[in-house]
N, C-alpha and C positions, 0 to 999 in steps of 0.2 A: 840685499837685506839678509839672507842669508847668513854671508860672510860675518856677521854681525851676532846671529845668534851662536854663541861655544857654550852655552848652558843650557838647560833643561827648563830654569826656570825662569830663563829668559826667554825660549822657546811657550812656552804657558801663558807667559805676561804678552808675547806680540800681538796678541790677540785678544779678543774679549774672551778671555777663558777663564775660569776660577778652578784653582785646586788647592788639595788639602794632600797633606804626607804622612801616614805610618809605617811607623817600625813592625816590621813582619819577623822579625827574627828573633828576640827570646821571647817577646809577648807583644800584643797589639795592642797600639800604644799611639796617641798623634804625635807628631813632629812639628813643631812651628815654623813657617814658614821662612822666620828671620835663621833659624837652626839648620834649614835645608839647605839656604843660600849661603853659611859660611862652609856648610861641606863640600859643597861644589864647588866653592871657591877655592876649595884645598886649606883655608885658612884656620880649620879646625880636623881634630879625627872626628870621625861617624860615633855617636854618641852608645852604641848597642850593637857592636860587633861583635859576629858570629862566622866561627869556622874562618875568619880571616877575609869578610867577608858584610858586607852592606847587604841585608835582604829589606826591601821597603819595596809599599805599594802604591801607587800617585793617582786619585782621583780626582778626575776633572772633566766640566764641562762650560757650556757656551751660556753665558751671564741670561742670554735671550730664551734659550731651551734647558733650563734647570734639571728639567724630568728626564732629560737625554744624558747619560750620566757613564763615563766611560772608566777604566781600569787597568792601570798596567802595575804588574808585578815584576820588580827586575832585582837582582845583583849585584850589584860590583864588586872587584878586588879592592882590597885595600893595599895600602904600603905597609912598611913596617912601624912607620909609625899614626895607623890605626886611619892614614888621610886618605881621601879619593884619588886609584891612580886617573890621572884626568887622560891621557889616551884611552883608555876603556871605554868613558863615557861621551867620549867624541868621537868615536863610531858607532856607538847607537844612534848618538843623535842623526850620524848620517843615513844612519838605516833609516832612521822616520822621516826624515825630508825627502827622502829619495822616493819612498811608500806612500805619505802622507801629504810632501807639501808643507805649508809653515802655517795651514788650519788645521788642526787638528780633528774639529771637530764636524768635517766635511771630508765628506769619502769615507761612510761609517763601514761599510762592506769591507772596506779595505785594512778594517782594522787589523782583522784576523791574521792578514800576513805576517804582521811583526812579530806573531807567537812563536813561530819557527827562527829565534836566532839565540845566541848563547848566554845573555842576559835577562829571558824572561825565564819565569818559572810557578808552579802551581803547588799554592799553598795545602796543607793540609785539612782538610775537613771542618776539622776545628777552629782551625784559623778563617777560614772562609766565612763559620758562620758569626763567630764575633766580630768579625770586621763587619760582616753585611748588617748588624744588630746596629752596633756604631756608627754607623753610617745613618743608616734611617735615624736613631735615636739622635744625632746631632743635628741633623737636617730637618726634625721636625718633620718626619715621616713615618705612615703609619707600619707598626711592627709586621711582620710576613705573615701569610698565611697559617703559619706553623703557630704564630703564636698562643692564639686561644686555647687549643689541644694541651698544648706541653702546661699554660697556667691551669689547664683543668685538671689535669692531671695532678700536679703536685699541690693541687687545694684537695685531696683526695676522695674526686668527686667522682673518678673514670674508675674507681681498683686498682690497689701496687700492683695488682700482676698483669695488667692491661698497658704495659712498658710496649709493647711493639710497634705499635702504634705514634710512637713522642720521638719527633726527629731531632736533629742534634740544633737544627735553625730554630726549630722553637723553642731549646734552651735558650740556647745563645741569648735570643729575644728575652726572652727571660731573665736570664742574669744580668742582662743592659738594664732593664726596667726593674732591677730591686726596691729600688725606692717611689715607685707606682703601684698602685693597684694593689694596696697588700701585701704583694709579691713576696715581701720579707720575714712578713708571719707565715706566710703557708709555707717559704722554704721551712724556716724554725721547725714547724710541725712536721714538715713532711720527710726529714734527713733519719729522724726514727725507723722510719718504712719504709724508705727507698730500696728496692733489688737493687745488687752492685751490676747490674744490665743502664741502668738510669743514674745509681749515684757515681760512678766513674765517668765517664763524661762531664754530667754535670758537675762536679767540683776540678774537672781539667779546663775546664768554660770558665772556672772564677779566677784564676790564676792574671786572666786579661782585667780583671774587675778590682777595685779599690774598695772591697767588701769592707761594710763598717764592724765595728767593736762587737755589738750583740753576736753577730755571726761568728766573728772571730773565736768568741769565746769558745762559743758552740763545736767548731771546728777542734778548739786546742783541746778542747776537752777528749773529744774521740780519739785525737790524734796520740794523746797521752795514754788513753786505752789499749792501740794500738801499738805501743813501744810498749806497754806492760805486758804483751802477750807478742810480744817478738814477731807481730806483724810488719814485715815492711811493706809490702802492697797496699795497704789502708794509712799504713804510716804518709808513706808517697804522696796519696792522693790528697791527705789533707794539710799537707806541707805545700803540695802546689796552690793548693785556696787559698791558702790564705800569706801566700806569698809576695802579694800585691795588696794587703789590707793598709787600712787605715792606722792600726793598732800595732805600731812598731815594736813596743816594749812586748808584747802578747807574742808575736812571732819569734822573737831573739829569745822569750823565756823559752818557749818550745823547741831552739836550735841548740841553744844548754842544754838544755836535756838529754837531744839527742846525742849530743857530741862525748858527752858522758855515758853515753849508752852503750851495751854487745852492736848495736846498730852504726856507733860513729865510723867505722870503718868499712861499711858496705859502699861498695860501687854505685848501685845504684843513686843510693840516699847520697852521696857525694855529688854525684853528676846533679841530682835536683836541685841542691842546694848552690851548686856551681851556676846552672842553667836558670835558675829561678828568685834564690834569695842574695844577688852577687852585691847589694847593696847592703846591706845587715854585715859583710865582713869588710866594712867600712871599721865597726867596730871592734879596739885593738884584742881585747880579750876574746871574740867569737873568731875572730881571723887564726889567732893564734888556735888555738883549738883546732879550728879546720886544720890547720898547715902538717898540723902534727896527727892528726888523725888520719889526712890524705897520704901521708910518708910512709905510714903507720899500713895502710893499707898497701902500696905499691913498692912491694921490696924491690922488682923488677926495674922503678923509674916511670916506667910508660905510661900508668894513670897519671903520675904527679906533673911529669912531665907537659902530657896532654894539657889537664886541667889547670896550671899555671899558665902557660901559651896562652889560652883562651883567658882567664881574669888579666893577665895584667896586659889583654890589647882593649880595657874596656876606660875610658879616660878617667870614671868617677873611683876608680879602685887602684888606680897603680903606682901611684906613688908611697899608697898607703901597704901594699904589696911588696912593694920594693925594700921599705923600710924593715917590714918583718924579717925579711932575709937577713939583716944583720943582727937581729935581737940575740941580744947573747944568754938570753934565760932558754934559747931553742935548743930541743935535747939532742943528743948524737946520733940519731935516726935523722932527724929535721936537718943537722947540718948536711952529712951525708946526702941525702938528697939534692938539698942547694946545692953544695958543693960537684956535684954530676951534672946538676942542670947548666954552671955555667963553662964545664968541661966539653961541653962538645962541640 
């Protein structure tokens, strides 16, 4: 039987097992199941490639013990064009069979071993806790422990300066459940008074969230504050909120802006817009802007260089990437650049 499992999610399927797949790598994000099975097929590239690289996390358990609920965070290389190299993923699988067996979810002590090999790895803080929020919220399970605290807190019932207390899981919990409990008016009220001890986290927590329009607004507004006073830090933070909104048109006015701005050429501000809004330079006019602002910034090459590598191994942007390099309205900075990137 064995011989028989070369996949992961044929491995999952042998069994009464059930699982679910997120993107751990620019945001957290589900994957569908029919989308897992054409990457591992190699029949498609990885939909949200990072560093040249598949980070995703595969929750699963036994259809009979639902509440026993397990976790792996793994890796893979990609090729160059953006697919599964499938020897990588067939020696993990061999690591689990050899550890595990082809139940999974028997021999739970034994889980721990597979933590020591070169395809798992341990997400960020942040990521940990909107995963764990999404997880229970899809599951139809109740929020952590954490939650009550952090929603008391930002109904401003505890005092803004009683932050030490508000863990980063009972955001999370919180941003998942925007649309429960209020939740969406006390943020409203409560981004006025937030310490940047509570509002940094919490608007790096929305980034994972498809925040609706009210908030958006909310956000653009500050964020516009922010570029008036040549804040980039505050700038940042509310470019990653609301970088995953509902309000497409609301976030691409706010990237005009920037891209017009003393700010269009900072490093930073480039990488977030690379790492976080890489779907908005879909559009020909904000791409173009970018390209020229990123050129603009990297006389050396090495940021341009970096930050192209990365957009155009991502499948929903690179054709559209690819085209810009020939636009002949690109200035002689822009060309230059292209021009080196495909010199070497």
């Amino acid at each position: 039987m064995t011989d028989q499992l070369s996949t992961i999610h044929q491995l999952l399927e042998s069994t009464d097992t059930q699982y679910r797949v997120f993107d751990m790598g620019r945001r957290v994000q589900k994957i569908s199941q029919d989308d897992f099975r054409a990457f591992e097929n190699a029949t498609v590239p990885y939909p949200y490639p990072l560093k040249k690289k598949a980070w995703f996390a595969i929750l699963f358990w036994d259809k009979k013990r639902s509440e026993q609920q397990f976790l792996w965070f793994l890796n893979f290389e990609l090729d160059e064009q953006g697919k599964l190299i499938q020897a990588v993923r067939n020696h993990f699988i061999h690591m689990v069979i050899e550890v595990l067996g082809t139940d999974l979810t028997e021999g739970n002590d034994d889980q721990d071993k597979l933590d020591n090999n070169p395809y798992t790895f341990k997400p960020d803080q942040n990521k940990l806790a909107i995963l764990n929020a999404q997880i229970k919220s899809q599951m139809k399970q109740n929020a952590s422990i954490y939650y009550e605290h952090a929603q008391n807190y930002l109904r401003g019932l505890l005092g803004w300066q009683d932050w030490q207390s508000v863990g980063v899981q009972g955001l999370g919990d919180f941003v998942t459940r925007l649309d429960s409990d209020d939740n969406l008016a006390s943020l409203l009220k409560a981004l006025p008074n937030l310490p940047q001890e509570v509002e940094m986290p919490l608007l790096s927590l929305l980034e994972h969230i498809s925040i609706p329009t009210q908030l958006t607004e909310t956000l653009y507004d500050k964020a516009l504050h922010a570029l008036k006073n040549n804040d980039q830090p505050a700038l940042i933070n509310c470019l990653r909120a609301i970088s995953n909104s509902k309000a497409i048109k609301i976030r691409q006015k706010l990237l005009t802006e920037i891209l017009a701005s003393d700010l269009a050429t900072d490093q930073q501000v480039l990488l977030v817009i690379t790492g976080r809004c890489w779907l908005d330079l879909q559009d020909d006019t904000l791409r173009h802007q970018f390209l020229e602002s990123l050129a603009s910034a990297s006389p050396d090459q090495v940021l341009f260089q970096g930050i192209v590598a990365d957009l155009v191994a991502i499948p929903a942007i690179r054709s559209q990437l690819l085209q810009s390099f020939r636009n002949p309205e690109r200035s002689a900075t822009l060309a230059t650049a292209i021009g080196h990137l495909f010199s070497q």
